[in-house]
C-alpha positions as CSV (number, residue, x, y, z in Angstrom):
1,X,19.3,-63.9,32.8
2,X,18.7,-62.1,29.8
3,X,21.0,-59.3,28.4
4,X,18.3,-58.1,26.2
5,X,16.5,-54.2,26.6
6,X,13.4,-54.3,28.0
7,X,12.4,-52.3,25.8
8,X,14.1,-52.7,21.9
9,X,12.9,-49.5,20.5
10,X,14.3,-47.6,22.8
11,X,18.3,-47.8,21.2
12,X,16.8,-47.1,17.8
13,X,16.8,-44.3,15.9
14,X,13.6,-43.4,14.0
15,X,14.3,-43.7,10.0
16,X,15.1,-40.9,8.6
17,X,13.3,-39.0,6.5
18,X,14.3,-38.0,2.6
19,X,15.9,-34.7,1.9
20,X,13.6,-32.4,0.3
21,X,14.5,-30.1,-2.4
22,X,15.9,-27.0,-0.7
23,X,14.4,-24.3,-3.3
24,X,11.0,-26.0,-2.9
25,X,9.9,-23.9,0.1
26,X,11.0,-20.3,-1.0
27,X,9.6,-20.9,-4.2
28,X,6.2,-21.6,-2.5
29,X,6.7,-18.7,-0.4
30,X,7.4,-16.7,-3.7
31,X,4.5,-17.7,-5.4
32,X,2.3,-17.1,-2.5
33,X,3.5,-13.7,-2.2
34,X,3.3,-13.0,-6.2
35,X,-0.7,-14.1,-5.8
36,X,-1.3,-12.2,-2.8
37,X,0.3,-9.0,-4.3
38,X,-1.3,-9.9,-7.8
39,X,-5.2,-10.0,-5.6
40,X,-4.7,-6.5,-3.6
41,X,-4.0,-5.0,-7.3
42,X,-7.0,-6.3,-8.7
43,X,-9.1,-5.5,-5.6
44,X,-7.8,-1.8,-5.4
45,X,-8.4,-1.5,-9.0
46,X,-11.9,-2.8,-8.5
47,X,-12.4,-0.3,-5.8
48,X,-11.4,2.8,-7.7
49,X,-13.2,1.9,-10.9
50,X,-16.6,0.9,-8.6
51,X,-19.3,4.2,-8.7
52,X,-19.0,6.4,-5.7
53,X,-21.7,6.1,-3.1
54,X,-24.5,8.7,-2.8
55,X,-24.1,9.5,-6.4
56,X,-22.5,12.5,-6.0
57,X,-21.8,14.5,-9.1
58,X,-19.6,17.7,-9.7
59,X,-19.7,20.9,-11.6
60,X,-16.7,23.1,-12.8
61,X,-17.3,26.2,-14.5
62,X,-15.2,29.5,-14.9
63,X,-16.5,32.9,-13.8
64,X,-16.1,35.5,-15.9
65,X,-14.7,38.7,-13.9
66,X,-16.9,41.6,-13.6
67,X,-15.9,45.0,-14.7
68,X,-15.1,47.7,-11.7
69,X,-16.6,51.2,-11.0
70,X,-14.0,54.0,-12.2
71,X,-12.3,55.2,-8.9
72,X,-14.1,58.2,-7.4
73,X,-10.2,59.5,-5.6
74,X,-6.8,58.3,-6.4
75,X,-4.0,58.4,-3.6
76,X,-0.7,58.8,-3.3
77,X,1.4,57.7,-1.1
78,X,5.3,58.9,-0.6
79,X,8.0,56.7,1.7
80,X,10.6,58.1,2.5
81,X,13.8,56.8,4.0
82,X,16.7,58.8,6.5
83,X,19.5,56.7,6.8
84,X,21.2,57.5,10.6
């Protein structure tokens, strides 16, 4: 009889693997983020320095005011106040 596993892998453990360097992954992470916010600031930029669509232009000017009529009839008013 044999004393042997039927199957010899099975008591094994499978090699492990080397320790990577634990700042390598949020470094990644923080350079990853740095270019993504780096591209939305150069892509709004773009936008807001592109020409407007339909070519739309506007004008400011100041009026001047206009002078008035003399009044025709002046009124007075009086308020006054009793105190209970």
């Amino acid at each position: 009889m044999s004393t042997r596993p039927a199957r010899p892998e099975a008591g094994r453990r499978p090699p492990r693997r080397p320790r990577r360097n634990p700042l390598l992954r949020p470094a990644v992470t923080g350079l990853v983020g740095l270019l993504l916010l780096l591209l939305g600031i150069a892509i709004g930029q773009a936008l807001e320095d592109g020409p407007s669509p339909g070519g739309r232009v506007t004008n400011v000017r100041t009026l001047q005011p206009q002078p008035l009529p003399a009044a025709g009839r002046t009124v007075t008013v009086t308020i006054t106040a009793t105190t209970p």
